[in-house]
C-alpha positions as CSV (number, residue, x, y, z in Angstrom):
1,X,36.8,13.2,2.6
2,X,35.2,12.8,-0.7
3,X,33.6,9.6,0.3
4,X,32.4,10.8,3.6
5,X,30.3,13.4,1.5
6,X,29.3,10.9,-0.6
7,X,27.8,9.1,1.7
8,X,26.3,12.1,3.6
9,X,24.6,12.7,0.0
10,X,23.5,9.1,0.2
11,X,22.2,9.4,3.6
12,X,20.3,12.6,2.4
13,X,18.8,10.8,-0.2
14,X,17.8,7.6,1.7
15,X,15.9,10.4,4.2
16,X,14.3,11.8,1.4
17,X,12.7,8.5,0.1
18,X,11.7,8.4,3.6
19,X,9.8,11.3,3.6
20,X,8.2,11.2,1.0
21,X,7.2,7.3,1.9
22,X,5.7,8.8,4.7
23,X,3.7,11.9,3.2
24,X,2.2,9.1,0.9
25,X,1.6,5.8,2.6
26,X,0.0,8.4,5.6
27,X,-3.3,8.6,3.5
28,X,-3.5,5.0,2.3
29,X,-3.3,4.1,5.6
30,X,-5.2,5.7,7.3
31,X,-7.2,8.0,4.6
32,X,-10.8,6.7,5.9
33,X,-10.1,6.8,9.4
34,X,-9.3,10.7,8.7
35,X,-12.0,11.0,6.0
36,X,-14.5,9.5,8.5
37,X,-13.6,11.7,11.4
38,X,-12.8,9.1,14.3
39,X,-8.9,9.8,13.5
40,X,-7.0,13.6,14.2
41,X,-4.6,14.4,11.3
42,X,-1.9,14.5,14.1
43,X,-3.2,11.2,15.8
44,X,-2.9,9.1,12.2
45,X,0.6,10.6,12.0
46,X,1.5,9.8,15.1
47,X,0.3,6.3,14.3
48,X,2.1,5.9,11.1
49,X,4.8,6.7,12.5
50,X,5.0,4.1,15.2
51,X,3.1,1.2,13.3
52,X,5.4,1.7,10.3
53,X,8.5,1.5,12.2
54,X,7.6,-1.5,13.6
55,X,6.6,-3.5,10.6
56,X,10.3,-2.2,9.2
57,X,12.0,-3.7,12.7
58,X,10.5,-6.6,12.2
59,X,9.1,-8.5,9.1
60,X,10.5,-5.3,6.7
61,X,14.2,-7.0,7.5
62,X,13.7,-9.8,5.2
63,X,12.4,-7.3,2.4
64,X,15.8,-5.1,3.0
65,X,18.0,-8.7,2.8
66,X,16.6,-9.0,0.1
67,X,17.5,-5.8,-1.6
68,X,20.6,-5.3,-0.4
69,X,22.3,-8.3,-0.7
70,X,20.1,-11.2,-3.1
71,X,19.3,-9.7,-6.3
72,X,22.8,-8.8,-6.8
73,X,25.9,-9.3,-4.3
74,X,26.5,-7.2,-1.7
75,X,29.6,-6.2,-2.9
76,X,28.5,-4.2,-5.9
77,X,26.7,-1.5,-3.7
78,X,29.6,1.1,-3.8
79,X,28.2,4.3,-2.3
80,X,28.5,5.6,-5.2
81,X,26.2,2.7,-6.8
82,X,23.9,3.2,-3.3
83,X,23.3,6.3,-4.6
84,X,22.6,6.1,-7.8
85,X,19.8,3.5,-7.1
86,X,18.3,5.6,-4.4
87,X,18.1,8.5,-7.0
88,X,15.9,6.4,-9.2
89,X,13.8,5.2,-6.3
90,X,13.9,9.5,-4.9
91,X,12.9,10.8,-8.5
92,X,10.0,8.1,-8.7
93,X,8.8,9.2,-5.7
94,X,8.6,12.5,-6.7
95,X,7.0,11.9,-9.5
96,X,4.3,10.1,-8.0
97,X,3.4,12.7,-5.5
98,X,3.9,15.5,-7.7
99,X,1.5,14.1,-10.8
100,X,-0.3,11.9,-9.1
101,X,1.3,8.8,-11.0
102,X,0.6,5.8,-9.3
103,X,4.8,4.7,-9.5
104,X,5.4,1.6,-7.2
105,X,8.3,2.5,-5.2
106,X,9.4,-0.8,-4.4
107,X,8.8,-2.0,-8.1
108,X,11.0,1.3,-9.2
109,X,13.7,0.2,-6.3
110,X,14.1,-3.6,-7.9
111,X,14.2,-2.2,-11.7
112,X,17.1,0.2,-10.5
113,X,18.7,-2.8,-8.8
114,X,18.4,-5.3,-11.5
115,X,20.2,-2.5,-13.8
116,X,22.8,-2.6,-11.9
117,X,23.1,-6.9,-12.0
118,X,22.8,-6.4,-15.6
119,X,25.6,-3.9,-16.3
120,X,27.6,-5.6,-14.1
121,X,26.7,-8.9,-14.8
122,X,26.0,-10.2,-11.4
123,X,22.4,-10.1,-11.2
124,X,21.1,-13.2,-9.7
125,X,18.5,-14.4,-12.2
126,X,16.6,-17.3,-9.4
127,X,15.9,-14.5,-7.5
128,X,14.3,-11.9,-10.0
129,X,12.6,-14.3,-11.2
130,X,10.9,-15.3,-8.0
131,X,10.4,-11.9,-7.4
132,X,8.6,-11.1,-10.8
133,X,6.6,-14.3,-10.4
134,X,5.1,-13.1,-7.2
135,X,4.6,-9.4,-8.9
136,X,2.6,-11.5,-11.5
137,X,0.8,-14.1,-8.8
138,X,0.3,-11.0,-5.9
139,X,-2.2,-9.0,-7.9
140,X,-4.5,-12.1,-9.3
141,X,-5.0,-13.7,-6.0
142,X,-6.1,-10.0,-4.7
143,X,-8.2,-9.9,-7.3
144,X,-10.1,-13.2,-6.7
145,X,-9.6,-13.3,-3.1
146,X,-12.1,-9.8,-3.2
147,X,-13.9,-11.1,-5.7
148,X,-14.9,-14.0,-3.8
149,X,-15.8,-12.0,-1.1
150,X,-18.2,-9.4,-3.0
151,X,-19.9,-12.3,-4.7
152,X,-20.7,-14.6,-1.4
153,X,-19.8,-12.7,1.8
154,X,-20.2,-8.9,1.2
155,X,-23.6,-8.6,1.3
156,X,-24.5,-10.7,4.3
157,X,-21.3,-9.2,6.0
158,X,-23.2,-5.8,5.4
159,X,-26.7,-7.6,6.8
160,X,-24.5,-8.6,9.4
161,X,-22.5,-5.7,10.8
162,X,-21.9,-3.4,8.1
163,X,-19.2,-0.5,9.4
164,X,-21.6,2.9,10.4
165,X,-19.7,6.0,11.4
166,X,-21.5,9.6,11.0
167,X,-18.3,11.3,11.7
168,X,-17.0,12.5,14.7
169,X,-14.7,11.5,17.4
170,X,-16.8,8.4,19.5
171,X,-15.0,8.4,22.6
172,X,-14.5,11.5,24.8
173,X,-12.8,12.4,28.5
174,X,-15.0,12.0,31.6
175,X,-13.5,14.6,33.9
176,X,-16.0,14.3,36.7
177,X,-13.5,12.4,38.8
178,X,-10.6,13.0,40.0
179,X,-8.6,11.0,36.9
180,X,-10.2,11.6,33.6
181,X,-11.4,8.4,32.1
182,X,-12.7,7.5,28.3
183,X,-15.9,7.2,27.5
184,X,-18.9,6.7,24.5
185,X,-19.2,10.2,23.1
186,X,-23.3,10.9,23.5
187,X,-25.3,9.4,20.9
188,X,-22.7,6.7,19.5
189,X,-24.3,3.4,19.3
190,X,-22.0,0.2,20.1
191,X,-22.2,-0.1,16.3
192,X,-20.4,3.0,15.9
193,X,-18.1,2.7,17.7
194,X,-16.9,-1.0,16.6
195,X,-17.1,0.5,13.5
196,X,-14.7,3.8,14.6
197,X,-12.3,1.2,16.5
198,X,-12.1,-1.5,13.3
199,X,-10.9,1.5,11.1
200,X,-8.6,2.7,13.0
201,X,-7.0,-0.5,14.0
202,X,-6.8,-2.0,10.5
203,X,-5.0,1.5,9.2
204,X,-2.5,0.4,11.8
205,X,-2.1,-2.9,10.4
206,X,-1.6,-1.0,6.9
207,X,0.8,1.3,8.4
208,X,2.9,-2.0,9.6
209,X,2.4,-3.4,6.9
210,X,4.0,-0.9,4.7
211,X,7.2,-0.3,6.9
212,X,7.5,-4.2,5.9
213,X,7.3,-3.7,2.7
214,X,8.7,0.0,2.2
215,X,11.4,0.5,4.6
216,X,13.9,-1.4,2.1
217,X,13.7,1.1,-0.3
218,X,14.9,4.2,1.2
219,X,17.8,1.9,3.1
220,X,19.0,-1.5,1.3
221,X,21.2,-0.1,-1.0
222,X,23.1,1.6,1.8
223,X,22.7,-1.6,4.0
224,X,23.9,-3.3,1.4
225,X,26.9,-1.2,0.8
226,X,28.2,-2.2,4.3
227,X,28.2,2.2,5.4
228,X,25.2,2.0,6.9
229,X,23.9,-0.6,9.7
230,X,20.5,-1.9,9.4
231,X,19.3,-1.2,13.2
232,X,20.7,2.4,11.7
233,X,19.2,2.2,8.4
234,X,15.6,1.1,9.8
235,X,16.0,4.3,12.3
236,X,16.9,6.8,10.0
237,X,14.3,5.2,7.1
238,X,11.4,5.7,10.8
239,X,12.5,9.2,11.8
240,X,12.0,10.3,8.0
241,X,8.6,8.6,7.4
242,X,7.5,10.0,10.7
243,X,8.5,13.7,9.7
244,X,6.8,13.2,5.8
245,X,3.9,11.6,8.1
246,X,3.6,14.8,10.0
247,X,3.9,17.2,7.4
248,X,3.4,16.5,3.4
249,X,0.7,14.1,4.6
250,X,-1.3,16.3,5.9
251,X,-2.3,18.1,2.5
252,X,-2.9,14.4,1.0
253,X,-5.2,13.8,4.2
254,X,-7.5,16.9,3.4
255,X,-8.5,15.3,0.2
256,X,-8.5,11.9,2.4
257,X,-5.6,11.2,-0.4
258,X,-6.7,8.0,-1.1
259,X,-9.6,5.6,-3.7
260,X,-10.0,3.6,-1.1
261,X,-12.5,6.1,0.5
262,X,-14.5,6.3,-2.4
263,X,-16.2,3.2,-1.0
264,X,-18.0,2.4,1.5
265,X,-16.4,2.1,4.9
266,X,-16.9,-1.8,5.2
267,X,-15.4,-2.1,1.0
268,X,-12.5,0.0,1.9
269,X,-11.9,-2.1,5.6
270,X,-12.2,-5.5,3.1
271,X,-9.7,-4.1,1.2
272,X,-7.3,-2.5,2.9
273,X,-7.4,-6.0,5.4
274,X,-6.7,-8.1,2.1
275,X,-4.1,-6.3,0.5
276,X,-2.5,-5.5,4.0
277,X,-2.3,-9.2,5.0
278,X,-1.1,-9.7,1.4
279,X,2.4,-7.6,1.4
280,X,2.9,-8.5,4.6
281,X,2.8,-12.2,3.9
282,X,5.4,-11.7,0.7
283,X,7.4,-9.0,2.8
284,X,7.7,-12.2,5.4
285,X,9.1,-14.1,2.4
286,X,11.2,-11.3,1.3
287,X,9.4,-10.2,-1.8
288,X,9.1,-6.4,-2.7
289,X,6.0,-5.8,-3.7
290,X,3.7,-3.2,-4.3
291,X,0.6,-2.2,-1.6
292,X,-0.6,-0.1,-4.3
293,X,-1.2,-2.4,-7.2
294,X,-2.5,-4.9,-4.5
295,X,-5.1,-2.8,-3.1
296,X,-6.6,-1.7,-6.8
297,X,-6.7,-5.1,-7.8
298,X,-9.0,-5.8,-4.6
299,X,-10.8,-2.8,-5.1
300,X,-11.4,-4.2,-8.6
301,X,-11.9,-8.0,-7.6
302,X,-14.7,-6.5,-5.0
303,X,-16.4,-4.6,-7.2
304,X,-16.7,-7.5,-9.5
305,X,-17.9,-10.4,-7.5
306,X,-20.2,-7.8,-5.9
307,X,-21.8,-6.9,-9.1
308,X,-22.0,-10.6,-10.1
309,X,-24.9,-11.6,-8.1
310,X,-27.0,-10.6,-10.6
311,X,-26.5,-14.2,-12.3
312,X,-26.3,-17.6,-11.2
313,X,-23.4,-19.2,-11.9
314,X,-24.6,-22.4,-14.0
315,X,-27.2,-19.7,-15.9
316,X,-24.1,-18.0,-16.9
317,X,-22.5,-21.5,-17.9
318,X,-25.8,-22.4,-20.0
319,X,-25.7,-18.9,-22.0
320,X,-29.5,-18.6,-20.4
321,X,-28.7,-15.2,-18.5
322,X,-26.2,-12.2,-19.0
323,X,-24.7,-10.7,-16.3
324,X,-24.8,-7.2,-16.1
325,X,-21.1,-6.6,-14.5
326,X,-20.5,-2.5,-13.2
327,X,-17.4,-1.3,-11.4
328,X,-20.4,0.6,-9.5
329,X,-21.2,-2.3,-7.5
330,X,-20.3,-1.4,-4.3
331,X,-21.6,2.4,-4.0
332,X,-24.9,0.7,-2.2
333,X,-23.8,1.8,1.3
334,X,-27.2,0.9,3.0
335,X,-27.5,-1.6,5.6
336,X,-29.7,-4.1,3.5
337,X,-33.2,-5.7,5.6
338,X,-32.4,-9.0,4.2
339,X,-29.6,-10.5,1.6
340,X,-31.0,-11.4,-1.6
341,X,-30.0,-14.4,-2.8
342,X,-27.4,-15.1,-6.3
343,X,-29.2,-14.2,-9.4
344,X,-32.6,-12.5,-7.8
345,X,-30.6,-9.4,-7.1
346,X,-31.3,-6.2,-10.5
347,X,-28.2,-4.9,-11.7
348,X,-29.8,-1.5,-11.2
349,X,-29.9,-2.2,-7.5
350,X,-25.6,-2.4,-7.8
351,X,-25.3,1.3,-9.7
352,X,-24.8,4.7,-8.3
353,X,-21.9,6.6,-8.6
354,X,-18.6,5.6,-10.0
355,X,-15.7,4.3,-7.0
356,X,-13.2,4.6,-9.5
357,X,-12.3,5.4,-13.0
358,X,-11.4,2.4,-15.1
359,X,-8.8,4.2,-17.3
360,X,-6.9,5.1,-13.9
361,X,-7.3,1.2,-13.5
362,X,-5.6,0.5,-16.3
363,X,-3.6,3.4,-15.5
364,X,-1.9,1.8,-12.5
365,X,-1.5,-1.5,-14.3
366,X,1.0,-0.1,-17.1
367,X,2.7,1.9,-15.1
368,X,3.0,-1.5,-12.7
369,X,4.9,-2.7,-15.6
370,X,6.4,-0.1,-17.2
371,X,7.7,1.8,-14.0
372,X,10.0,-1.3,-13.1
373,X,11.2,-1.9,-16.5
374,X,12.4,2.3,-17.2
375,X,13.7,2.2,-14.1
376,X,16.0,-1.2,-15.1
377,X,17.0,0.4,-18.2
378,X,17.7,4.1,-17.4
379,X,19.8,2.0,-14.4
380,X,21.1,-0.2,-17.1
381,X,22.5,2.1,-19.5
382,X,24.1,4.8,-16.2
383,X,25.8,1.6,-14.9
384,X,27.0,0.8,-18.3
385,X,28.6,4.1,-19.2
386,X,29.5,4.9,-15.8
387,X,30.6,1.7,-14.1
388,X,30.2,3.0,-10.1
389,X,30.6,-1.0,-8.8
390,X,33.9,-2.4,-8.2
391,X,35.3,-3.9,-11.7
């Protein structure tokens, strides 16, 4: 009896990481659809809703093998133990969305786990430390991978077909006919409305990609434990994303609860695409990771190359020219007549207004590294004093 409340309790828990996954990945997602106007509060839950169970069915599995079974043995995950873990990943959660602390849920869910391999001695060491080397790898490749792109490709992408949406949804209902068909809302160009399509299609693929990534950490513990199947656990961890997804992320949507809209649309498209198709790539592999740090890094990296093109590489080799490097870089949000080329571009042409604050920068990446580590000791010492695996 006292187990099968246990587990109830455990079950409650794993719902409410769910939840409160779902209130904030909603905004990350699809914050500029929203923020733009192409996207209904309802239609971008629905969405999340759908596109984050999937990535969970499918790639999110490896993530929650991972989790529930590699870093330490199956067999440790009492319920009790399942618990306990999902407590520490619950209260970072809340955390996070109450004070605005950027806590990486997945980094939070690892630490908690790795407590419990330490206290018990069973933590298995190859495995951590693949995961920590791709915590450390992950955010430099964002970083240059952007950074790459500001410095060659942004600017003749934006020549090219820089993303334009004046608000507004850009398809509406024909009902002349007997069956109401779609059509071009009056006055959208085609550029519009590739630009209205591309944002909401690549906040789907963010929404997949964080039930790949994030579905593990309201469920592997519980998986792990043997209590819960993980057809089950991905259901119950989809039905209480979906329900934070239509409620709590509605508040974070009406300040478009995210810094990705800061920027431009075309920026915030770059970076949601590279920091997407990067925790998807290590939730293939079965690496936890954090969408989060990924996506400031390339918001960062952007920024930088962007603002780079003020010097020419070899002048900047030779000593014969500063560059003039500002976080501002991307706030131009005009469709440029032609590209300038590297080094003929004035640093004053990459200021306006600030995309994000540099402190809250440096902000997210402490707290990438201290978030996992309090977790690992806070798990560390319950586990010690309260031993809830078998022993």
């Amino acid at each position: 009896m006292a187990l099968g409340i246990l587990l109830l309790v455990g079950l409650l828990v794993a719902a409410f990481v769910g939840f409160n996954i779902g209130g904030s990945s909603t905004g990350v997602a699809f914050g500029p659809a929203v923020g733009s106007g192409v996207l209904s509060k309802l239609g971008a839950a629905a969405l999340m809703s759908g596109f984050f169970f999937l990535g969970g069915w499918t790639v999110g599995r490896n993530v929650i093998r991972t989790m529930g079974g590699k870093i330490v043995p199956s067999s440790m995950f009492t319920v009790e133990a399942s618990v306990a873990v999902l407590f520490f990943v619950g209260l970072a959660l809340f955390v996070s969305n109450t004070f605005g602390v950027p806590a990486s849920t997945s980094m939070t869910a690892v630490g908690s786990i790795a407590g419990l391999g330490l206290a018990s001695n069973t933590l298995h060491w190859e495995v951590m430390g693949r995961i920590v080397s791709w915590w450390l790898v992950a955010p430099v490749i964002a970083f240059w991978v952007c950074a790459v792109i500001g410095r060659y490709l942004y600017p003749h992408l934006e020549h090219w077909f820089a993303v334009e949406s004046k608000g507004g949804f850009p398809v509406t209902l024909d009902r002349s006919g007997a069956v109401p068909r779609p059509r071009r809302a009056e006055g959208v160009t085609t550029r519009e409305l590739v630009g209205s399509g591309l944002v909401v299609v690549i906040g789907c693929y963010m929404a997949f990609s964080a039930g790949a990534s994030n579905t593990a950490n309201a469920i592997a513990p519980l998986v792990g434990s043997g209590e819960l199947g993980i057809n089950v656990g991905i259901l119950l961890a989809g039905v209480a994303t979906a329900l934070g997804a239509f409620t709590i992320a509605r508040r974070t949507l009406d300040t478009v609860g995210n810094d990705l809209t800061d920027l431009p649309l075309l920026a915030a498209l770059i970076v949601e695409v590279v920091s997407a198709s990067l925790i998807t790539f290590l939730s293939y592999l079965g690496i936890p990771a954090s969408l989060a740090v990924s996506a400031t890094m390339c918001i960062v990296g952007l920024g930088w190359g962007r603002a780079t093109r003020t010097a020419r590489v070899r002048d900047l080799v030779r000593g014969e020219e500063e560059a003039t490097v500002s976080v501002n870089a991307l706030a131009e949000d005009e469709r440029p007549e032609e590209v300038p080329k590297i080094g003929e571009e004035e640093s004053s042409d990459l200021v306006a207004t600030d995309l994000f604050d540099p402190s809250a920068t440096a902000r997210v990446v402490v707290l990438w590294v201290v978030t996992p580590s309090l977790a690992a000791l806070a798990s560390y010492a319950l586990f010690s004093i309260w031993p809830l695996y078998p022993h």
